[in-house]
Structure formats: structure tokens, C-alpha cells
C-alpha positions in Angstrom: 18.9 -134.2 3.7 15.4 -133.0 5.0 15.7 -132.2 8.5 12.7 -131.2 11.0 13.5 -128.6 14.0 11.0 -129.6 16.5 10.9 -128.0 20.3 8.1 -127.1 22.8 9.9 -124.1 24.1 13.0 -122.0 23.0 14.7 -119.2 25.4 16.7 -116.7 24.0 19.5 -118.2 25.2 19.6 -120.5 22.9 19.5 -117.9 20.4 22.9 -118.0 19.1 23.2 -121.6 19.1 20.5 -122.1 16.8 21.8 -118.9 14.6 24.9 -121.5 14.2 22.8 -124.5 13.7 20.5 -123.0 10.9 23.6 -121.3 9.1 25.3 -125.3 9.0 22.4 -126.8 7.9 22.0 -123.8 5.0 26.1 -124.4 3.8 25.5 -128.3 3.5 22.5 -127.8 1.0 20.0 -129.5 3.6 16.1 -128.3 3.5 14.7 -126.8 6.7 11.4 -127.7 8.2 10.0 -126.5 11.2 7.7 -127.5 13.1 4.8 -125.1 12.8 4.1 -124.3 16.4 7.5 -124.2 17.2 8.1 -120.9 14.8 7.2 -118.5 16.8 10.4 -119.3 19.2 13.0 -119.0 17.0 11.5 -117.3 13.9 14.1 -114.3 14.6 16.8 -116.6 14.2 16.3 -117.0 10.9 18.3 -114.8 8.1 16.3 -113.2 5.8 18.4 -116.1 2.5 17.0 -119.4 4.4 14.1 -120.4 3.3 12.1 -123.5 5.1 8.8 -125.3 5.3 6.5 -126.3 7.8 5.4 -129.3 9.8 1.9 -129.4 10.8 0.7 -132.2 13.3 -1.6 -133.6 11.1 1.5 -134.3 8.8 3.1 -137.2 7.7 6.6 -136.8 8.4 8.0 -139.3 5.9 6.7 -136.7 3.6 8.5 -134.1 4.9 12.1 -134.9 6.8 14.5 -137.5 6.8 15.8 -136.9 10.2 14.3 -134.3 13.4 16.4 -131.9 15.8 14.0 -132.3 18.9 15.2 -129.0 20.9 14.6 -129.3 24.8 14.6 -132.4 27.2 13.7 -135.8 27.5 9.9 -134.8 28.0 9.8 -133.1 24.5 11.4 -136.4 23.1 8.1 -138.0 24.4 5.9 -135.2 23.0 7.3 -136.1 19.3 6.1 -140.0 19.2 2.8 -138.3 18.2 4.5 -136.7 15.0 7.0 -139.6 14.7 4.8 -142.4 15.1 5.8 -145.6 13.3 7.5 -143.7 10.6 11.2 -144.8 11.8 12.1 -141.2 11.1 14.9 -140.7 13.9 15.5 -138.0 15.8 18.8 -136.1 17.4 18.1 -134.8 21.1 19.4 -131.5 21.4 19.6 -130.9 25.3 18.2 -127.3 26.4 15.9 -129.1 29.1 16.7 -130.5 32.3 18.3 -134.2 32.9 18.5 -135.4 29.7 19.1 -138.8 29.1 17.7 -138.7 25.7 18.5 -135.5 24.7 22.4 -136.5 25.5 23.5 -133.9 23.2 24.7 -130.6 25.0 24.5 -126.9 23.4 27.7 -126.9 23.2 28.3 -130.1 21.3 25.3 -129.3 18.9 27.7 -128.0 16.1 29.8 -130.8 16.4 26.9 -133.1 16.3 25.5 -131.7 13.1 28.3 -131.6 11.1 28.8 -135.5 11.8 25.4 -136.1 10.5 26.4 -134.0 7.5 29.3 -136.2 6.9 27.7 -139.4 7.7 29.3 -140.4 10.4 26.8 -141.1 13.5 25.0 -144.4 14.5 21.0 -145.2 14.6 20.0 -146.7 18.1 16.4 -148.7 18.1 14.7 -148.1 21.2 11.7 -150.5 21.9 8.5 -148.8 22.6 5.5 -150.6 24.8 1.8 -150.9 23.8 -1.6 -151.7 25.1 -4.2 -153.2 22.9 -6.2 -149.5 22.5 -9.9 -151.5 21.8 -11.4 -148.4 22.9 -9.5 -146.0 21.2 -9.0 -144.3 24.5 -5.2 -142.3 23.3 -6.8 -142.0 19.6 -4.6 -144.3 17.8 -1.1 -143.2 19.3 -1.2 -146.3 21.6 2.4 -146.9 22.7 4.7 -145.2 24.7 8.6 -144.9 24.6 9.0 -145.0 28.6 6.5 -146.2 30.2 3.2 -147.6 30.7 1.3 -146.2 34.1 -1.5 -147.9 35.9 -2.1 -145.1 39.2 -5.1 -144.5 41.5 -6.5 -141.4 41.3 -6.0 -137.8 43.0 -7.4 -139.8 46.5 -6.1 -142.0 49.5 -7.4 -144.7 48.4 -5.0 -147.8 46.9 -5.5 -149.8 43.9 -5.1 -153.0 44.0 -3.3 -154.3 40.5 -3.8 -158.2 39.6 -0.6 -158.4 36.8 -0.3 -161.8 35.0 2.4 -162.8 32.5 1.6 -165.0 29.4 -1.8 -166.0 31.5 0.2 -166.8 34.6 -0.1 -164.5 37.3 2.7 -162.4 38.6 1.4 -160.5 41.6 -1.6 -158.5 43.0 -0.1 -155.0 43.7 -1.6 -153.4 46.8 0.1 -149.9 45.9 -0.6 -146.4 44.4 0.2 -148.1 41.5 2.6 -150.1 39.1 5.1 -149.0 36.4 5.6 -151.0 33.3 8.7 -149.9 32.0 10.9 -149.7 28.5 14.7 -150.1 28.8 14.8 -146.7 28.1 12.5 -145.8 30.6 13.9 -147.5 33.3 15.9 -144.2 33.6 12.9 -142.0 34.2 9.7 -142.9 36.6 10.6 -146.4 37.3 14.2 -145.1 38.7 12.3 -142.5 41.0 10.4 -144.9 42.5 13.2 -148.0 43.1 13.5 -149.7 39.7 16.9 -150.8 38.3 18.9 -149.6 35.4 18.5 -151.4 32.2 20.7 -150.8 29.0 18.7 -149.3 26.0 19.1 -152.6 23.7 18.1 -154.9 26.6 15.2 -157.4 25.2 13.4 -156.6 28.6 10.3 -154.8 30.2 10.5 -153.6 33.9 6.9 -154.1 35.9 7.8 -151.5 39.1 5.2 -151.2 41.6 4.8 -147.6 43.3 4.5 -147.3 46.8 3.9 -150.7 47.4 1.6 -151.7 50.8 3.5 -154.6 51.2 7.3 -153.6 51.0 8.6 -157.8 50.2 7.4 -156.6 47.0 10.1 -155.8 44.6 10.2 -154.6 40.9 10.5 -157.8 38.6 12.0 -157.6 34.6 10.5 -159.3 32.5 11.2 -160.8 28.3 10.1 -158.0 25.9 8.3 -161.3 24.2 5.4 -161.7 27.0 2.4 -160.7 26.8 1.2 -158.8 30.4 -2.5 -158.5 31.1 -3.8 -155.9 34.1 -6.8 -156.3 36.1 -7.1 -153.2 38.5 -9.5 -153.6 41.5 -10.5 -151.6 45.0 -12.7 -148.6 46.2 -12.4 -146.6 43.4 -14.2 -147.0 40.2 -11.6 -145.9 37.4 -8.0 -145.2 37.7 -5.3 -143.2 35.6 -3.9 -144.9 32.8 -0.8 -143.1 31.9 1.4 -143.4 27.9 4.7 -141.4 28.9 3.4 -138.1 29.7 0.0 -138.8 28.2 -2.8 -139.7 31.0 -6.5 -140.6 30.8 -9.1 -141.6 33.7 -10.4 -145.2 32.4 -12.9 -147.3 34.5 -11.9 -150.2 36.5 -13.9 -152.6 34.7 -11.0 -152.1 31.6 -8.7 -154.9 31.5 -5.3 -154.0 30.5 -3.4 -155.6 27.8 0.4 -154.8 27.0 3.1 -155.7 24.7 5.8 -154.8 22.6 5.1 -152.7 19.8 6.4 -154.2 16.4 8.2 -151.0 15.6 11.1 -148.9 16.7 11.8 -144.8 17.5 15.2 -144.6 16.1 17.4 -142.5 17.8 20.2 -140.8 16.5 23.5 -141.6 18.6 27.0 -139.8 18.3 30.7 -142.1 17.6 32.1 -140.5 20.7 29.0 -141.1 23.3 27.4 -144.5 24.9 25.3 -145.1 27.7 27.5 -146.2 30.0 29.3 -142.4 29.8 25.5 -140.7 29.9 24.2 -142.2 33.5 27.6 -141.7 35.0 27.6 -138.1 33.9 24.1 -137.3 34.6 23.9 -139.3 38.2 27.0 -137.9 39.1 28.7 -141.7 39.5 32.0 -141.7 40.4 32.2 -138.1 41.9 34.4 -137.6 44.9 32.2 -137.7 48.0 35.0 -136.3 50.4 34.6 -133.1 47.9 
């Protein structure tokens, strides 16, 4: 078993747990690989008997790993689609972040975790990722996102005005700050701030969720993960911000928009004892006693 350890940002903390981590991984024979600007954080964790290699950027990771350890929250998830790309390699979320609805696993459940991957016994959850037809090469080849696609108007008070169509049909012309177009797994993130429902993480769906909508009849809509959504943005301004996840770029109006399901997966890697259903209720606080 190769495994990557992959974070943006380690505290010391977190220092013990990932003394525990690295001496598990050492006893079941698996090979280390870190991620090469992640060293410097946790370097000092390291015994001077456990050896490891490095991951650079520019790698391919189905050369190097069979599985990643993604330290941190949800947003450092996003930052690894880069590395991951379409290799299917998945990837445990080790929660030192914030939120974290990917990164469901807790520091204190981390041991536990590993040594059920160790033993085989953990499930691989597909989670659908959303494209646009990159013509221009704007995002240099990494042209899909895992939460969302982001059509906003710029750092002004001006609105955009967003003509969506579906399959050639159109949907709506968004008078708004913008619109969402979101994974199931993003409907937890941006699309929630702003009003969208909750979808389930296998759901064969897309979310379009405007943003501040001028007209407030307007409501967010879910789509088939099959269609085919085209995006014609219009008004005073002459480009807009066209946003992958956390990724964002200033593209001129004139671009037309085209977005659809990418035709691979990021795999995540999902423990026997934890669902979805468990993780919003926990992280939203569902269910918690109001009168206390």
C-alpha cells in the first residue's frame, strides 16, 4: 500500500496525531509519500527509521500512491483535484480544518480510520465532478470542479444578467450577482449559503442556484446530471468571474459557457460506521435541543 500525505497547512497541534499516523503506516509495511510542499509542516514528525518519498505537482500520482491522506478541510480536498485529476486515486479526508463535510474523519478517529484501511475494510464513494468545455484553455487543462461551477459579476454593483438553457431549451435569464451550478456534493457548500437544497452525494443531479437573485420568484432548480447547460452572460460589464471550486479567472462576456458532467469520478474514501445522513446532522447541528 502506497499512501500520499497531502495538506496545505499543519499546526503543531496536530503533531502527535500524525506521530501516531506515521508510526501505523510504518508497522503495516505501507510506503510513505509526501507531498513535497507539505514537508516542511510535519518533517519533525518523522523518526529518524521511516523513510518516504516525495510528491511533486508535476507528478503523476498513479505512479506514486495508491490512496492520499488529504490533512485539513474541505477546501484542501478541492486543492488536490489538481494532483488527483482523472487518476481515480481516492483520497481519505482527515479533518483538521473547519466544517468538514468531506474531510468527515475527526483527529480523533484518524487511528481508527487507518487501521481499517490497513485491514481492508472501508468503502470507495464516486463523487461526480462538473465540467466546462475549456476551448480556451482558460484553467490549463484541470477543467472540472468537484463543487461547483461559478458564474459571478465582478468586484462592482453592477448585476449580470445570466441567459441559462438546458439541452438548447432555455431555463431562465438570471438578473442576479450570479448563478451556482452545483455537484451533489457541492450542494453542501456555496449553493447551501446562498438558499440551495441538500442533495445526497450519489444523486444523478446538478443544482443551477442563482445568487442574490433581482427577482426573488426565482428559485434554485435541479437538474439530470445527463443535460447539457449552456451560459450566455450579458449586462454593463464586459467580463465576469468564472469560478472551478476555489479556482477563479476574469473571462470576457462574449465567452459562451458550456457545462456537463465530467466522464470520470474523485473517489472518496468512506468509513463502515459513517454515512451522510449522520455527517449533515452532526455538522448542522440537526436535532439539537433548542430549549437548551
Amino acid at each position: 500500500m502506497r499512501v500520499v500525505l497531502y495538506g496545505k497547512a499543519f499546526g503543531s497541534d496536530y503533531d502527535e496525531l500524525m506521530r501516531d499516523l506515521l508510526r501505523l503506516l510504518k508497522e503495516s509495511s505501507a510506503e510513505i509519500v509526501v507531498y513535497e510542499p507539505f514537508l516542511k509542516d510535519i518533517k519533525h514528525c518523522f523518526d529518524a527509521d521511516v523513510e518516504y518519498s516525495f510528491l511533486k505537482e508535476s507528478d503523476d500520482i498513479r505512479d506514486k500512491a495508491d490512496m492520499m491522506f488529504s490533512f485539513g478541510g474541505d477546501g484542501t480536498i478541492l486543492d488536490s483535484l489538481p494532483i488527483i485529476r482523472d487518476s481515480g486515486v481516492p483520497v481519505l479526508g482527515i479533518n483538521t480544518g473547519n466544517l468538514g463535510f468531506l474531510s468527515s474523519v475527526s483527529p480523533k478517529e484518524t487511528c481508527e480510520a487507518v487501521r481499517n484501511i490497513i485491514e481492508g475494510n472501508y468503502e470507495i464513494e464516486q463523487r461526480s465532478l462538473i465540467k466546462i468545455n475549456d476551448k480556451n484553455n482558460i484553467f490549463g487543462g484541470i477543467n472540472y470542479a468537484l463543487n461547483e461551477i461559478s458564474i459571478c459579476r465582478k468586484d462592482n454593483g453592477s448585476l449580470v444578467v445570466v441567459n441559462v438553457f438546458i439541452d438548447d431549451m432555455l431555463l431562465n435569464t438570471y438578473w442576479a450577482d450570479g448563478i451556482i451550478l452545483a455537484t451533489p456534493t457541492g450542494s453542501t457548500a456555496y449553493s447551501m449559503s446562498v438558499g440551495g437544497p441538500i442533495m445526497t452525494p450519489n444523486a444523478d443531479s446538478f443544482l443551477i442556484t442563482p445568487i442574490a437573485a433581482h427577482n426573488l420568484s426565482v428559485r434554485p432548480v435541479v437538474i439530470p446530471n445527463k443535460s447539457k447547460v449552456k451560459i450566455k452572460v450579458d449586462g454593463r460589464c464586459d467580463s465576469f468571474a468564472l469560478g472551478l471550486d476555489s479556482r477563479i479567472m476574469l473571462v470576457d462576456k462574449s465567452l459562451e459557457i458550456e457545462v456537463e458532467k465530467a466522464d470520470f469520478c474523485f473517489n472518496m474514501i468512506k468509513m463502515p460506521n459513517k454515512n451522510f445522513f449522520e455527517t449533515i446532522r452532526k455538522k448542522l447541528m440537526w436535532g439539537n435541543d433548542w430549549r437548551n
